[in-house]
C-alpha positions in Angstrom: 0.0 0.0 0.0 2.7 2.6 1.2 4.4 1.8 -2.4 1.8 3.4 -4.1 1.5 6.8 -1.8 5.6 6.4 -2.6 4.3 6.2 -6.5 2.6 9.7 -6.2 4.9 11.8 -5.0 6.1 14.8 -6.7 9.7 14.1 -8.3 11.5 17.3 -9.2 12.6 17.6 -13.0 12.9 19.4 -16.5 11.0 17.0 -18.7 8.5 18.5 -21.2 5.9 16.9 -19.0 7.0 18.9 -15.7 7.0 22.3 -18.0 2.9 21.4 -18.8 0.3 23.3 -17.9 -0.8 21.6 -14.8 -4.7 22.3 -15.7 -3.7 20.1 -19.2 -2.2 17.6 -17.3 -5.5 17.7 -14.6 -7.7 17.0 -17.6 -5.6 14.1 -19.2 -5.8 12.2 -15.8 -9.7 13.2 -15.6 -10.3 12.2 -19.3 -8.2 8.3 -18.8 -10.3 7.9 -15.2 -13.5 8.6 -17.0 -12.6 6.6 -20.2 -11.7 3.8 -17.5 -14.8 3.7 -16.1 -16.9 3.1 -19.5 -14.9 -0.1 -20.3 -15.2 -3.7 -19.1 -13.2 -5.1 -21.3 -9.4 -5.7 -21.5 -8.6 -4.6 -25.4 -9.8 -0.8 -24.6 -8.5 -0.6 -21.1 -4.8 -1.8 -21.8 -4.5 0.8 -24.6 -5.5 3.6 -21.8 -3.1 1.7 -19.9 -0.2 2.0 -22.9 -1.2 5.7 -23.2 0.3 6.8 -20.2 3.9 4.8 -20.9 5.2 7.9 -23.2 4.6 10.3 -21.0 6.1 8.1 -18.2 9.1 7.6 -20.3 8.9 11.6 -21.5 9.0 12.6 -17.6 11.6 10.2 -16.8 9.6 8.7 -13.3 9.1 5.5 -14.6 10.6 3.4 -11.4 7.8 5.8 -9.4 5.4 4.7 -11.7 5.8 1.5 -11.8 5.8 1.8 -7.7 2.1 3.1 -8.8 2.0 0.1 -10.6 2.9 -2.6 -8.4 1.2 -1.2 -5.3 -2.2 -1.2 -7.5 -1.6 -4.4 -8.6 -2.0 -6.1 -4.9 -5.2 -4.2 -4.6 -6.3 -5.3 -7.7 -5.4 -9.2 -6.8 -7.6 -8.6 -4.0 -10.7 -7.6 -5.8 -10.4 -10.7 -8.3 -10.2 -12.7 -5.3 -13.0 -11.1 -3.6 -15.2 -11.3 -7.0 -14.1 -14.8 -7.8 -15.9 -15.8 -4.1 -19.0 -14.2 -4.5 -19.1 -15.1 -7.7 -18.4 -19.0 -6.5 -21.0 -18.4 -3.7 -24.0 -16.7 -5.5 -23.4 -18.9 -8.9 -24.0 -22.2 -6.6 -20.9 -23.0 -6.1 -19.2 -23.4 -9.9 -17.5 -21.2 -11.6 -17.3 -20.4 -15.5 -14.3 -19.1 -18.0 -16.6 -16.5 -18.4 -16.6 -15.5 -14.2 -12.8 -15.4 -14.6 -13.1 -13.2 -17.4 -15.1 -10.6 -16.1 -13.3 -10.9 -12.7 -9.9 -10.3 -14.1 -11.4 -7.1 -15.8 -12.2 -5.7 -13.0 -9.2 -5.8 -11.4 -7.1 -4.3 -14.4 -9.3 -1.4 -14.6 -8.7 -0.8 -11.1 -5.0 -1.0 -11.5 -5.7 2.1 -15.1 -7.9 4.0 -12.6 -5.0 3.9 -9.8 -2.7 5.0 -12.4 -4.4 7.3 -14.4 -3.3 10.2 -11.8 0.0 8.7 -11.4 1.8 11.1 -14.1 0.3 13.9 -13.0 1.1 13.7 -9.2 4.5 12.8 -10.1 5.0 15.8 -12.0 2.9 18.7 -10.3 3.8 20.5 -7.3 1.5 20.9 -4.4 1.9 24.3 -5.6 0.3 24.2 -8.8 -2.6 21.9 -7.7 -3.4 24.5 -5.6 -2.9 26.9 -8.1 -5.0 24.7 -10.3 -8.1 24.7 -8.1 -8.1 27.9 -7.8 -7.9 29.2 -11.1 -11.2 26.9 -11.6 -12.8 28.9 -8.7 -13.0 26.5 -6.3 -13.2 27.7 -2.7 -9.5 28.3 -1.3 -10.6 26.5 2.0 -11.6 23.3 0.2 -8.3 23.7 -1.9 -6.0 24.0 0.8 -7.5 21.0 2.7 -6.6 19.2 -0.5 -3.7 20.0 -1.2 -3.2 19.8 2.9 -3.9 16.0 2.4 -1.8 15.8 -1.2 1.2 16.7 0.7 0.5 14.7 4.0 -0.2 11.3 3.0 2.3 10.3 1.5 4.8 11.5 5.0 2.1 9.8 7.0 2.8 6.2 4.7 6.2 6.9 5.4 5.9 6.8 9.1 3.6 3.9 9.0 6.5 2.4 7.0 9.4 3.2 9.8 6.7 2.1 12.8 6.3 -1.2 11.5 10.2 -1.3 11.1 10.3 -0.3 14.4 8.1 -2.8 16.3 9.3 -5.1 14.0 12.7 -4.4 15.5 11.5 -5.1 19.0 9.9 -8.2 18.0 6.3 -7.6 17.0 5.2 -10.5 14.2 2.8 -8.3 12.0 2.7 -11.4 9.6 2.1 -14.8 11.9 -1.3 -15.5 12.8 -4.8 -16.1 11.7 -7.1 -13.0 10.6 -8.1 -11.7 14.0 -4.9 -11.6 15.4 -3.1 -10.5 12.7 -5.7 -7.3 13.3 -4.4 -7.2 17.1 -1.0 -7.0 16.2 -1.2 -4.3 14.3 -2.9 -2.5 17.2 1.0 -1.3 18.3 1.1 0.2 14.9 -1.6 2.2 14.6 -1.6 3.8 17.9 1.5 5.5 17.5 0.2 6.5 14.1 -2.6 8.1 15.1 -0.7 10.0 17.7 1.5 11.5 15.3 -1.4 12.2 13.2 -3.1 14.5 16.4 0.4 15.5 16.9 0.7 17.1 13.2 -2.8 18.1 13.0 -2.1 20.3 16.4 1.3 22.0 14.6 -0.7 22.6 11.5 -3.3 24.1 13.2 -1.1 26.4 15.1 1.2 27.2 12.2 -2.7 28.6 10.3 -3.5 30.5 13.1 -0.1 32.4 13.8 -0.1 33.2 9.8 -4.0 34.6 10.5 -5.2 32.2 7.9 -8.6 33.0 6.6 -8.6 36.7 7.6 -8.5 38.0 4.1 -11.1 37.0 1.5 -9.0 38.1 -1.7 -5.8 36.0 -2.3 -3.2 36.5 -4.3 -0.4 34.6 -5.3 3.2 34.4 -6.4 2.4 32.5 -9.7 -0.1 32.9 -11.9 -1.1 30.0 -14.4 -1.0 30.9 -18.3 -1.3 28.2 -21.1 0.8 28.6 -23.8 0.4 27.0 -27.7 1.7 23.6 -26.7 -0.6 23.0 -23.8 -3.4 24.1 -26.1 -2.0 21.5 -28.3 -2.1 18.7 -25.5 -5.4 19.9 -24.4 -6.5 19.3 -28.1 -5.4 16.0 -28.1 -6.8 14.6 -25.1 -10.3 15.9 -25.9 -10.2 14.1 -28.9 -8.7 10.7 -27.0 -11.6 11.1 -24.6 -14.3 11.7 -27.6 -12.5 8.8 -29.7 -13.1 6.4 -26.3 -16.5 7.4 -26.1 -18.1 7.1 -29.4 -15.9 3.6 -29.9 -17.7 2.8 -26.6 -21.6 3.7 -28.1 -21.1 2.9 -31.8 -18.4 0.2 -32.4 -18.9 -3.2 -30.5 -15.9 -4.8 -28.9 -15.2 -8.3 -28.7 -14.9 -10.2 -25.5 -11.8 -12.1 -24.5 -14.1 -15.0 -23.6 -17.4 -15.1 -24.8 -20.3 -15.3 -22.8 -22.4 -17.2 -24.8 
């Protein structure tokens, strides 16, 4: 799990990626997470998969990605898992090519719609998603508890990291033991979690109120957003990506893997 908060961290660079318009890169990830979710089938959603891999490879994060990758991908076992059973259970106990299928579909678009932010997290600053939200005029309280949470969760996957390391180091077995008491021994884990989590939520609170946050209605800001001819360009392209995936979804039929019939 922490591997994919790792995944989604902002890396530094000069790719022609990082120089994008963030609101151009906002829209790709919107336009692959809404194309994701009109597909069932695994033709469509490895090519929104295969989109992302040149602008990976552009941005030069592709080790991050793949941590996106490989953290989504033991998510994604555990829905085909979870579908296969219910599947077994309600079905009367058989199961058909068909279940696997359809199961196994699932999963992968799980692991596009994990991804589908993945290149734009790993190159936008906190900065300009802030800058992003407010440009569409969305209230600055909402976009600073975003962006609050952008910058936060990842350092709070961290520390979860470096507390199991810890109590691992004095002996706790995280991994030994049936369900319920693999839940108890993570009991030492998440208590000091949570404690840092009051503990940062007290200094950010204080750090707000000493810098008299919310006492001026009008903002203004260092940086101001402006698009030039290539994010138009980009823009451009990923409407028409997003209007090719829907009409192919309305107008052009798709063949399954496996058949149902």
């Amino acid at each position: 799990m922490s591997s994919i908060f790792e995944g989604l961290q902002f890396r530094a660079g000069d790719t022609f990626v990082h120089r994008l318009d963030p609101r151009a890169k906002f829209i790709l990830s919107i336009s692959l997470l809404a194309a994701a979710t009109l597909y069932m089938q695994l033709l469509p959603l490895a090519i929104l998969l295969c989109i992302q891999v040149p602008l990976v490879a552009a941005a030069k994060v592709t080790r991050r990605w793949m941590k996106t990758l490989r953290g989504a991908l033991g998510l994604a076992v555990l829905v085909f898992v979870i579908n296969l059973l219910v599947k077994y259970v309600t079905g009367g106990y058989t199961l058909l090519p068909v279940d696997l299928a359809t199961a196994f579909s699932i999963s992968f678009r799980l692991v596009v719609l994990f991804t589908s932010f993945s290149v734009f997290f790993l190159t936008t600053t906190p900065d300009e998603l802030g800058l992003t939200l407010t440009s569409w005029r969305v209230p600055y309280d909402f976009t600073f508890a975003f962006v609050t949470a952008v910058r936060f969760v990842p350092v709070l996957a961290a520390e979860l990291q470096t507390i199991m390391d810890a109590q691992r180091s004095r002996g706790l077995e995280l991994d030994k033991g049936n369900f319920l008491q693999r839940i108890r021994n993570f009991v030492p884990v998440l208590v000091p979690l949570i404690v840092n989590i009051f503990r940062r939520s007290i200094e950010l609170a204080e750090a707000m109120e000493v810098k008299a946050f919310g006492a001026s209605k009008k903002r203004t800001s260092l940086r101001q957003l402006k698009m030039r001819k290539v994010d138009f360009i980009f823009l451009l392209v990923t409407i028409l990506l997003l209007a090719a995936a829907i009409y192919i979804r309305l107008y052009i039929p798709i063949p399954a893997v496996i058949p149902s019939d």
